[in-house]
PAZAPA-4460 file (N, C-alpha, C; in steps of 0.05 Angstrom, whole numbers, plus 32768, in hexadecimal, padded with zeros to 4 digits):
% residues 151
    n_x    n_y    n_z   ca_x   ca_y   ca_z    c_x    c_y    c_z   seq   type   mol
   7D8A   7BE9   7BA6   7DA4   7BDB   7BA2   7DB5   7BEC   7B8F     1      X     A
   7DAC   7BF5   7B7E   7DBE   7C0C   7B62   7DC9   7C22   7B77     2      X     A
   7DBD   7C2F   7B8F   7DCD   7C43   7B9D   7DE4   7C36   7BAC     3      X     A
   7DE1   7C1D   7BB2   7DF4   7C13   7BC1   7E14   7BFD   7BB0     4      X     A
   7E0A   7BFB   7B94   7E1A   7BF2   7B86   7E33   7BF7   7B7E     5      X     A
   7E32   7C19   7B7D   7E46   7C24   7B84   7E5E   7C27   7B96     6      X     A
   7E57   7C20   7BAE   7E5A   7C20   7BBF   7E67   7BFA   7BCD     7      X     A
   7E54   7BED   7BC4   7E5E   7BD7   7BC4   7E75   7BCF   7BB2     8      X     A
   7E70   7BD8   7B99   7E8D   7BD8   7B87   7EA6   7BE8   7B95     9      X     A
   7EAC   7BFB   7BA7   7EC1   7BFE   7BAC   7ECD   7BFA   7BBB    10      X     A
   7EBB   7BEE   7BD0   7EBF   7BD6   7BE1   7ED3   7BBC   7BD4    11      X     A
   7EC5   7BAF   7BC2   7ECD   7B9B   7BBA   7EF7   7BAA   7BA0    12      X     A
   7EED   7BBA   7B9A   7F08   7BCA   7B91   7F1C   7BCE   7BA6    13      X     A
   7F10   7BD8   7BC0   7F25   7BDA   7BD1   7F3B   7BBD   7BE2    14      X     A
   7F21   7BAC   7BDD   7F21   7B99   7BE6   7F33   7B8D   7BD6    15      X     A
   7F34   7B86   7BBA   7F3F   7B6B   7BB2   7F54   7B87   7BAA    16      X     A
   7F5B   7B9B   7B9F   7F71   7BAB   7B9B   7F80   7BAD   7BAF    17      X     A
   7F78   7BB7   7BC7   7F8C   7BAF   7BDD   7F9A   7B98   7BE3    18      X     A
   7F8B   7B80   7BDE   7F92   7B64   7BE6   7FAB   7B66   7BCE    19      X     A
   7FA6   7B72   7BB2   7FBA   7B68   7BA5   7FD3   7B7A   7BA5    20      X     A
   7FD0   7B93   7BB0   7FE4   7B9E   7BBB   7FF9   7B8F   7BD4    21      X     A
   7FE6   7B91   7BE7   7FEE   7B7F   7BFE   8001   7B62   7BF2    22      X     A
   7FF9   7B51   7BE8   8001   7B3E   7BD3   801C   7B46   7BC9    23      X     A
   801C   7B53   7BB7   8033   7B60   7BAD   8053   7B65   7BBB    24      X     A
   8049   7B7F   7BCD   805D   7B86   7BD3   8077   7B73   7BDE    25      X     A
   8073   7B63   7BF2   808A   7B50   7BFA   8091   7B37   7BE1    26      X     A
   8086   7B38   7BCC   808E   7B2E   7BBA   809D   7B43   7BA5    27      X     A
   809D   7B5B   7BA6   80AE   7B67   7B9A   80BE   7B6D   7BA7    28      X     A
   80C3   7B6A   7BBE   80D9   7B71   7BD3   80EC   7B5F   7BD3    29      X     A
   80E8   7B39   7BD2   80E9   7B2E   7BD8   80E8   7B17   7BBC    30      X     A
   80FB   7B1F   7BA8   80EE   7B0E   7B91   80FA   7AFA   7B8C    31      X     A
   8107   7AEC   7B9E   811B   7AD5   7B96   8106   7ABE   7BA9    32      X     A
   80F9   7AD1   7BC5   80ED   7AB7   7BCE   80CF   7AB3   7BC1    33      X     A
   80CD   7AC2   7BBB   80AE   7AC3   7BA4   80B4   7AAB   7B94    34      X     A
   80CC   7AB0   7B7F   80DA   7AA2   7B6C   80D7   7A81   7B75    35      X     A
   80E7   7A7F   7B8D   80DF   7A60   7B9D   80CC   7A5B   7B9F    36      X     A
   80B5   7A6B   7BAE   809E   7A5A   7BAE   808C   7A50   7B90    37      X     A
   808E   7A61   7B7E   808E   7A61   7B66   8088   7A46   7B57    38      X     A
   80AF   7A44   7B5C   80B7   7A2D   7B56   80AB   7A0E   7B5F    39      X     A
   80AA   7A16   7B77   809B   79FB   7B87   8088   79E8   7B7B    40      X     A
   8076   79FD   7B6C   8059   79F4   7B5E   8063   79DB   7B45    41      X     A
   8074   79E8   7B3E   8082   79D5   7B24   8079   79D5   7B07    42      X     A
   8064   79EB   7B0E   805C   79F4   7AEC   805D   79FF   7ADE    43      X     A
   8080   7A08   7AE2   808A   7A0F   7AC8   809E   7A0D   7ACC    44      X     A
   80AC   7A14   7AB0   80C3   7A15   7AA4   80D9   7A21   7AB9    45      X     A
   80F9   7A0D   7AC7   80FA   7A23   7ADF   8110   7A43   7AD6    46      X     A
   8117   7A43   7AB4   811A   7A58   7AA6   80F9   7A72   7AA6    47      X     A
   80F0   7A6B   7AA9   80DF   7A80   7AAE   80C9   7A85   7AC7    48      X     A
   80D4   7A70   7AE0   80D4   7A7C   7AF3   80DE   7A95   7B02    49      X     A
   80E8   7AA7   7AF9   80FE   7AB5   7B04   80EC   7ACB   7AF5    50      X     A
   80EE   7ACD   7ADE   80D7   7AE3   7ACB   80C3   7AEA   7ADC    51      X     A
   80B0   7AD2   7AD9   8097   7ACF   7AE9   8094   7AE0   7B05    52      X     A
   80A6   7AD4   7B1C   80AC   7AE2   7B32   80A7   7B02   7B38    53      X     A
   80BE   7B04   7B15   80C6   7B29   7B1A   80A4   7B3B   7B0F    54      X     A
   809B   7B2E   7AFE   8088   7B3B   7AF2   806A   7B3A   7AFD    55      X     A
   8060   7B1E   7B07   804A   7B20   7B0E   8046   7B35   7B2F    56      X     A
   8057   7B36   7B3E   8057   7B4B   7B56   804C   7B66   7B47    57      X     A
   8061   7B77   7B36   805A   7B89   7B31   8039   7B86   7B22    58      X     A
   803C   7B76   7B17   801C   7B77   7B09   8008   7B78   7B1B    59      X     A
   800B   7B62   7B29   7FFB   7B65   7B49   7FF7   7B83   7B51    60      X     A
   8014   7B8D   7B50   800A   7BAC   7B60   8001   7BC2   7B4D    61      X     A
   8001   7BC3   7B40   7FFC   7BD2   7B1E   7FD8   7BCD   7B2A    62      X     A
   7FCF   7BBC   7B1E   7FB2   7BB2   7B23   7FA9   7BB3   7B45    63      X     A
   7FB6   7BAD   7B56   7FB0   7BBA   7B68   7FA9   7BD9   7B72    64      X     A
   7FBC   7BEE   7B6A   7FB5   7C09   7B6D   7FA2   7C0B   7B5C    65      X     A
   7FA2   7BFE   7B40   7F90   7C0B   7B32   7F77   7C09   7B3A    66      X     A
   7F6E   7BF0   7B4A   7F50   7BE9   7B4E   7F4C   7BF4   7B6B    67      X     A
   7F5C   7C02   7B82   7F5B   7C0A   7B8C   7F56   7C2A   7B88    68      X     A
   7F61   7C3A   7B70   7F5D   7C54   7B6E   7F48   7C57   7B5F    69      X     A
   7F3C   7C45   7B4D   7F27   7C3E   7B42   7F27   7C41   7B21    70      X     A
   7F44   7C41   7B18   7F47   7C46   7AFB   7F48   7C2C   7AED    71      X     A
   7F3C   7C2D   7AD4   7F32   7C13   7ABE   7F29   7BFC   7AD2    72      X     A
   7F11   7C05   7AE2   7F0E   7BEC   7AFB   7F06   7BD0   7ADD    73      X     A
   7EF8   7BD7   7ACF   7EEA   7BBC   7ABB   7F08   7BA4   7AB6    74      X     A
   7F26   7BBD   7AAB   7F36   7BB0   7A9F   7F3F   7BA3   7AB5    75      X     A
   7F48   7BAE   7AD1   7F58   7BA8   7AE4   7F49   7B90   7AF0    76      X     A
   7F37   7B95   7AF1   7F2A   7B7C   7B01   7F27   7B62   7AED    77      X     A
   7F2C   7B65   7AD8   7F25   7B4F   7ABF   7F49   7B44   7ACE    78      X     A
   7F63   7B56   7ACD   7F77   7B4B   7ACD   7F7F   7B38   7AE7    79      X     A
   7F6D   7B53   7AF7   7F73   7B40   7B0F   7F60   7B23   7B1B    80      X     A
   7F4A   7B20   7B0A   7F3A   7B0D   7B09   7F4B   7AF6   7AF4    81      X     A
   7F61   7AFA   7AE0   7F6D   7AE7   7AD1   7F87   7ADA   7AE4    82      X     A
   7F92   7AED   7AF5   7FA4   7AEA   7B08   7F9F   7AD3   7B17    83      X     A
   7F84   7AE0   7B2B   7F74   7ACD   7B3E   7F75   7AAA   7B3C    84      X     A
   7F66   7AA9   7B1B   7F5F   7A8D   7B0C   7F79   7A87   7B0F    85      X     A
   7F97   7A97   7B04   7FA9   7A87   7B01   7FB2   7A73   7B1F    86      X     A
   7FB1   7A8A   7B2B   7FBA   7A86   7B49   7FB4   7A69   7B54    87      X     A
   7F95   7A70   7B46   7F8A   7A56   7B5B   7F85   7A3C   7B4F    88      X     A
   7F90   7A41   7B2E   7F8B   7A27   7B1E   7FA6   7A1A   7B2C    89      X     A
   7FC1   7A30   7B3A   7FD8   7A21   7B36   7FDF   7A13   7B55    90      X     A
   7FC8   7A28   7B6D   7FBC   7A16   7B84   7FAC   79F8   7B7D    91      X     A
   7F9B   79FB   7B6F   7F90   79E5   7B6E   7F9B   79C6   7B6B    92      X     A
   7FB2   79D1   7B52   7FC7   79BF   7B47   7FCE   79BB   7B65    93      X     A
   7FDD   79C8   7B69   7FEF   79B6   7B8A   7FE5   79A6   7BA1    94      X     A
   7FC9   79B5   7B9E   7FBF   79A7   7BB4   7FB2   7989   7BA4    95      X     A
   7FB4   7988   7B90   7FAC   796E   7B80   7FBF   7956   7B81    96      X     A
   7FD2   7965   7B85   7FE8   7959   7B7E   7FF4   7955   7B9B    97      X     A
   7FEA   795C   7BB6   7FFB   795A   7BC5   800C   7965   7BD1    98      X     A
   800C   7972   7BC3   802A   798B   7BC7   8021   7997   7BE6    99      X     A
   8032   799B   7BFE   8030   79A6   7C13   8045   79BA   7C0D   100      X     A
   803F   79D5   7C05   804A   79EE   7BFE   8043   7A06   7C09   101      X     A
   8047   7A21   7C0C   803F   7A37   7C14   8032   7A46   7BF7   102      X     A
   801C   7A48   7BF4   800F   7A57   7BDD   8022   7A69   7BD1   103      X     A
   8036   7A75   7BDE   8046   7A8F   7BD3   8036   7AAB   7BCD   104      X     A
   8022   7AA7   7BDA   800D   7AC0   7BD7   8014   7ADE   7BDC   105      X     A
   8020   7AE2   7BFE   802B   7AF8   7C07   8051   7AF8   7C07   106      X     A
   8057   7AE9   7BF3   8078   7AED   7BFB   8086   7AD4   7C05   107      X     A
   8095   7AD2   7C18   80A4   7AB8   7C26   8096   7ABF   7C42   108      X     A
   808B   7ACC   7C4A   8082   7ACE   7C66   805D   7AC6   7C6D   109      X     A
   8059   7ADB   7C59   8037   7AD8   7C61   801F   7AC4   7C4F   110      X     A
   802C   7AB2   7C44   8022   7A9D   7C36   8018   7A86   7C4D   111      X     A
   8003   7A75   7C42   7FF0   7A65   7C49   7FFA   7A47   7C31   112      X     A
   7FF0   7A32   7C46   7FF2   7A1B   7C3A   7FE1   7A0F   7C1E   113      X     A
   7FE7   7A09   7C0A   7FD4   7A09   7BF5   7FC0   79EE   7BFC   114      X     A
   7FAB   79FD   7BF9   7F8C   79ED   7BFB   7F7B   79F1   7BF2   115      X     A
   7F6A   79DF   7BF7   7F44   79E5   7BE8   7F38   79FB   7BF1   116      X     A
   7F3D   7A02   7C09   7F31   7A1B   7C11   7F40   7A3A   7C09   117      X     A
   7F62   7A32   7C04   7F69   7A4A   7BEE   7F5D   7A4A   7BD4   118      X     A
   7F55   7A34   7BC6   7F49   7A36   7BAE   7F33   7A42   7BB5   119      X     A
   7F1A   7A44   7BC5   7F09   7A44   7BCD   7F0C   7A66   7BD3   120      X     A
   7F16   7A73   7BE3   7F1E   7A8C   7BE2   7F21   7A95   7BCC   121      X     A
   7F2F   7A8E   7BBE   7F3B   7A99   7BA2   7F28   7A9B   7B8E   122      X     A
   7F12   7A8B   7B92   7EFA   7A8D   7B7B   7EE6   7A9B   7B86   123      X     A
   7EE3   7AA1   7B9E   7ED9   7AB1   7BA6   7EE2   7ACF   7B9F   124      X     A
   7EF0   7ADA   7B9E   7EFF   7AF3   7B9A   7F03   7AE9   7B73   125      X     A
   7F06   7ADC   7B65   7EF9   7ADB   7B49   7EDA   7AE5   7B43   126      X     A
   7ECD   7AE2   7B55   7EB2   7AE4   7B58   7EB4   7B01   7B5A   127      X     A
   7EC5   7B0D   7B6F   7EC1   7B2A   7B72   7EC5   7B3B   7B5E   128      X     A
   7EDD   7B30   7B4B   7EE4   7B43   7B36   7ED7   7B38   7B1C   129      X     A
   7EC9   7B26   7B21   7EB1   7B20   7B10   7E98   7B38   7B0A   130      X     A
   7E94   7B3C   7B2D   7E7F   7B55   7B2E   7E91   7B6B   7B27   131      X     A
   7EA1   7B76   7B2A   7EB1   7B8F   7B21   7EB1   7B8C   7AFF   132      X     A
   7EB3   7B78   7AF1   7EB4   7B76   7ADE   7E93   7B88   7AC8   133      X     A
   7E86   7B72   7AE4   7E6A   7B78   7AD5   7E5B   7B95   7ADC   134      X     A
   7E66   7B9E   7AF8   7E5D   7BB9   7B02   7E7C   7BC7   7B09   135      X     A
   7E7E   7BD2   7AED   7E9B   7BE1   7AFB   7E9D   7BFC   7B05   136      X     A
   7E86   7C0D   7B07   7E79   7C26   7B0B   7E81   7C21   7B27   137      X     A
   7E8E   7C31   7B38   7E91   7C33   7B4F   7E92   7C4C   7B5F   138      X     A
   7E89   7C4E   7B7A   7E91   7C68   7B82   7EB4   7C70   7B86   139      X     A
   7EB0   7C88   7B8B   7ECA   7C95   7B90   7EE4   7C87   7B7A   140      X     A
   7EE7   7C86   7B64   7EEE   7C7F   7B58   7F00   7C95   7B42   141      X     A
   7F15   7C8A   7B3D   7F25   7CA6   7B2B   7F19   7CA7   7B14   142      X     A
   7F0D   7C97   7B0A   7EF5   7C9D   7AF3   7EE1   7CA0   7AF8   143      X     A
   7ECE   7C97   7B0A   7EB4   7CA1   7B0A   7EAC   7CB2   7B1D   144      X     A
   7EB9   7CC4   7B2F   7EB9   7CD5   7B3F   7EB1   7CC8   7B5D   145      X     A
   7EA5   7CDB   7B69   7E9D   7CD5   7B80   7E85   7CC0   7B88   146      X     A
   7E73   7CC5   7B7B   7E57   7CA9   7B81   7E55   7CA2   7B68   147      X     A
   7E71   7C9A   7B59   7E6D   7C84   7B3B   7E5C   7C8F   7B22   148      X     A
   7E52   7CA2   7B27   7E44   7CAA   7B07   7E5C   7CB2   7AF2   149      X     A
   7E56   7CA9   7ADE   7E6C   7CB4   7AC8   7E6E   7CD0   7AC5   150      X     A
   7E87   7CDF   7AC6   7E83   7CFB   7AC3   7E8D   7CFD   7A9C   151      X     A
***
């Protein structure tokens, strides 16, 4: 399993870094409908919905390349594992509440209806950057080279 750990870690890097790339982009393209869906949730202030909007995209993609090229995987995956929780504490809320909304996940287009089974996704992929957290040694990585040993 230690030869393949490597290996499994960049799997799971490419995986949830892409997703948060993917994620990203039409929300930075697109930041006014981000901003709406945002808003929908109702938990917060709607003075700093508009902040929120502009900043968390780029963060998304910031932590995305990074866990994708494989640099500070421990830090990036800690941020993008605090992201995740937020995400899905603020799914949870709606679907508690009722709320028939579009998650705002991919933008104004490629979003999903908020539910138990997006929360359910979402903690799953917590789980992932849980293991990145705890095994951040990965292959092919801009820090640890090609099969993850520290150079």
């Amino acid at each position: 399993m230690d030869v393949l750990q490597p290996w499994i870690g960049l799997a799971l890097r490419i995986f949830i870094g892409g997703y948060f790339v993917y994620a990203a982009v039409p929300k930075i393209i697109e930041p006014l409908a981000f901003a709406t869906s945002v808003g929908h949730y109702g938990l917060m202030p709607h003075w700093l919905v508009n902040a929120y909007a502009l900043v968390i995209p780029w963060l998304e993609l910031l932590v995305g390349v990074a866990l994708v090229v494989g640099y500070r995987v421990r830090s990036n995956a800690i941020l993008s594992g605090i992201m995740l929780v937020m995400f899905t504490v603020a799914v949870a809320w709606a679907v508690a509440w009722g709320l028939k909304i579009d998650c705002g996940c991919f933008g104004a287009e490629g979003g999903e209806e908020v539910s138990w089974l997006k929360v359910l996704k979402n903690t799953a992929m917590i789980g992932l950057c849980a293991y990145l957290v705890w095994r951040p040694t990965t292959a092919v990585s801009l820090e640890n080279g090609l099969l993850g040993a520290k150079q």
